[in-house]
C-alpha positions, -999 to 999 in steps of 0.1 A, spaced: -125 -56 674 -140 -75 646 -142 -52 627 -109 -40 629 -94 -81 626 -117 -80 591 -100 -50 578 -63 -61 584 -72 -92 571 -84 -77 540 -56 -55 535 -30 -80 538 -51 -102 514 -61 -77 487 -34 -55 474 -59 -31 455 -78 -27 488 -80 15 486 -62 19 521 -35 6 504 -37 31 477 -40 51 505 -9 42 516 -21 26 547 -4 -5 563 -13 -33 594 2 -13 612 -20 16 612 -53 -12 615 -35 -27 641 -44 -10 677 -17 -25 694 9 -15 677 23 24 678 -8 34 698 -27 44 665 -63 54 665 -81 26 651 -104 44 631 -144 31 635 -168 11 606 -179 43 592 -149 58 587 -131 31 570 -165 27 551 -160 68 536 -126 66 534 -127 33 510 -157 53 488 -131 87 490 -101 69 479 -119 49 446 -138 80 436 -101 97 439 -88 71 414 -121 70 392 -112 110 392 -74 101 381 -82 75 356 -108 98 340 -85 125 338 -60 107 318 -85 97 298 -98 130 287 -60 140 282 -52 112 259 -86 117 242 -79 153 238 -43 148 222 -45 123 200 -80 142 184 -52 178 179 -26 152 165 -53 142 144 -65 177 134 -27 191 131 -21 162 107 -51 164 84 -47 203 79 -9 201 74 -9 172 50 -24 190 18 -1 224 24 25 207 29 27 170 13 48 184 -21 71 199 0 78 169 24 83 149 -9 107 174 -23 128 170 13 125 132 9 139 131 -25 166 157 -15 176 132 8 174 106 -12 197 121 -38 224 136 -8 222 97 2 235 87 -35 261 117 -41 296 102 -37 318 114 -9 347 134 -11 379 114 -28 418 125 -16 425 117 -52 403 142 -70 421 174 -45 439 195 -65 473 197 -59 501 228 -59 477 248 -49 493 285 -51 493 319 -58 518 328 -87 523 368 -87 539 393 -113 541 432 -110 507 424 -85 488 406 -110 475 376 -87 472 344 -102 455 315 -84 472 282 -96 463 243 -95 472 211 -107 445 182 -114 439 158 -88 462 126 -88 434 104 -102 427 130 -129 439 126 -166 415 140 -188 399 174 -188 364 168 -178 365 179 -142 351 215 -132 366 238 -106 357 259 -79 374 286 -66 372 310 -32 392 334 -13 392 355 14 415 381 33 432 370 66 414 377 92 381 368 76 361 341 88 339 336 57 349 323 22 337 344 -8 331 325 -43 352 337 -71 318 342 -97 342 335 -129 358 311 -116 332 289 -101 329 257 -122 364 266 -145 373 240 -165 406 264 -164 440 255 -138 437 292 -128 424 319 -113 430 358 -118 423 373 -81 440 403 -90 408 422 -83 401 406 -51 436 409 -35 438 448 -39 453 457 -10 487 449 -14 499 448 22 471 426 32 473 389 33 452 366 18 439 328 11 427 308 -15 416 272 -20 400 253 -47 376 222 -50 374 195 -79 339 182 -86 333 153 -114 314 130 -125 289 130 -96 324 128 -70 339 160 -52 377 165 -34 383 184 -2 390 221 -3 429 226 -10 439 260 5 467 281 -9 496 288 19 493 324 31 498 353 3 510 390 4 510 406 -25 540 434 -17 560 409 -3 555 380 -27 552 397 -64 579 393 -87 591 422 -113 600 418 -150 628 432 -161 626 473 -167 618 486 -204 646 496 -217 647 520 -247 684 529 -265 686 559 -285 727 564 -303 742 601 -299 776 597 -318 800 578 -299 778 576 -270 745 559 -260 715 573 -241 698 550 -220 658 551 -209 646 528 -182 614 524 -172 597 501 -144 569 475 -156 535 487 -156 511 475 -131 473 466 -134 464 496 -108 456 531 -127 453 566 -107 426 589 -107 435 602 -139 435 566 -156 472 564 -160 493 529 -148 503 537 -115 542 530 -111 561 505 -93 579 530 -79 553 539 -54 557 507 -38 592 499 -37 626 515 -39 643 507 -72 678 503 -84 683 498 -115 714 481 -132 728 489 -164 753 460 -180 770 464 -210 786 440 -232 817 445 -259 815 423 -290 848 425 -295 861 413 -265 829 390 -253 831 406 -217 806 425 -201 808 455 -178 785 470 -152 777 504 -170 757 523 -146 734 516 -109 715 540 -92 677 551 -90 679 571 -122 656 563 -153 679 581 -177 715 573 -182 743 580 -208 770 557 -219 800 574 -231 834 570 -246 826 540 -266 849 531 -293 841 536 -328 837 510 -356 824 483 -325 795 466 -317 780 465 -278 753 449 -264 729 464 -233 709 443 -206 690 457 -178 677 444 -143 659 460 -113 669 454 -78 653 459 -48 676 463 -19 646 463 9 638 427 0 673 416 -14 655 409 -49 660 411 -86 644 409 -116 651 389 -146 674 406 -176 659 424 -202 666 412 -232 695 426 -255 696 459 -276 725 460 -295 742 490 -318 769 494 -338 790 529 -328 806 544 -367 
């Protein structure tokens, strides 16, 4: 019993006695209480000696792992430092330099940002920045077709000093739609994209006026007309025809001299028309225009060929 009173009195007493690391309380020492088995002198004696030589075991362990990593750290920094010390420096100074680089100003965006179209050749538009006055800013300029989730760069156009853009060659397919947007950089300072709102060519392109050629036949006038051209050719390299796009009218007006008044002289689809019964010894005056009825559009007047009829 003495024993056992000398143990439970060391256990309360030392708290790095090993039955507590054991995780032994009084009340397993303690016969009295929960009918445990009191265990004898020897016992206690091996299981003290198991449980340090446990934690010696432990503690050594940890050892060997710390040992053991910080000696690979150590190797994995010496033989990585001379391969790759220029390199890290060249990251450092990147970021260094991304550090310095001004951020984006609302002032430098460029403004009226738009595509401008005539018989489908696509022009890309801009204005400078509001903060802008001179000419020393660059430009860059990307597009893309709806639909698209990446931007492409427009290689002529990337660092324009230029307020346009031709994308006629990039916006090909005329019943597509498509985006643009342009960037300002300058003087070390860059804007915010400025996107163009969306574009399709067919619907969007305006038409000059028609050719118009007048050839006199006695009292009488013969009329050609002839659609602009448009940057597209065929297979056999000839200007493809705005005709193969669009239904045209075209509008014949003619104007007396004499009188100041102008008439409608012809309108119809036909690219050849004759004036007749005009009255000798007067001068008239002949405008054209195109009109397409599908989108309720016209073109602007040609300009004036006048005659005199003998």
């Amino acid at each position: 019993m003495g024993v056992v009173q000398d143990m439970g009195d060391s256990l309360r007493s030392d708290p790095q006695h090993p039955y507590k690391k054991l995780g032994m309380t009084a009340r397993a020492c303690n016969p009295k209480v929960g009918g445990t088995r009191v265990p004898s002198s020897h016992q206690a004696a091996s299981l003290a000696e198991n449980s340090e030589h446990q934690v010696r075991e432990r503690l050594l362990l940890k050892s060997s792992l710390f040992l053991a990593s910080s000696t690979l750290k150590g190797t994995l920094v010496a033989t990585m430092m001379p391969k790759y010390y220029f390199l890290g420096f060249l990251i450092m100074s990147f970021l260094i330099s991304a550090t310095e680089t001004q951020p984006a100003h609302g002032s430098l965006k460029p403004q009226k940002v738009q595509f401008q179209s005539r018989n489908f050749h696509n022009i890309l538009r801009w204005q400078p920045g509001s903060s802008l006055t001179g000419n020393d800013s660059v430009y860059f300029v990307q597009y893309k077709k709806y639909g698209q989730r990446e931007w492409k760069n427009k290689t002529d156009c990337w660092g324009t000093t230029a307020l346009f853009c031709d994308l006629t060659n990039e916006t090909l397919d005329l019943y597509e739609p498509y985006y643009g947007r342009v960037m300002t950089a300058w003087a070390g300072s860059y804007s915010a994209w400025s996107m163009t709102p969306r574009f399709t060519p067919w619907w969007e392109t305006k038409l000059d006026p028609p050719v118009v050629t007048t050839i006199q036949v006695n009292a009488s006038l013969l009329v050609l007309l002839r659609a602009p051209e448009l940057p597209y050719r065929n297979q056999n390299g000839k200007n493809t025809s705005m005709e193969n796009y669009y239904d045209l009218v075209y509008r014949v007006f003619l104007i007396d001299d004499s009188l100041e008044k102008e008439q409608k002289a012809y309108e119809g689809t036909q690219r050849t028309v004759q004036i007749k019964s005009l009255t000798p010894r007067s001068g008239y005056c002949l405008v054209a225009e195109i009109y397409q009825p599908m989108l309720g559009r016209k073109s602007p007047r040609s300009e004036q060929r006048c005659v005199q009829i003998p």
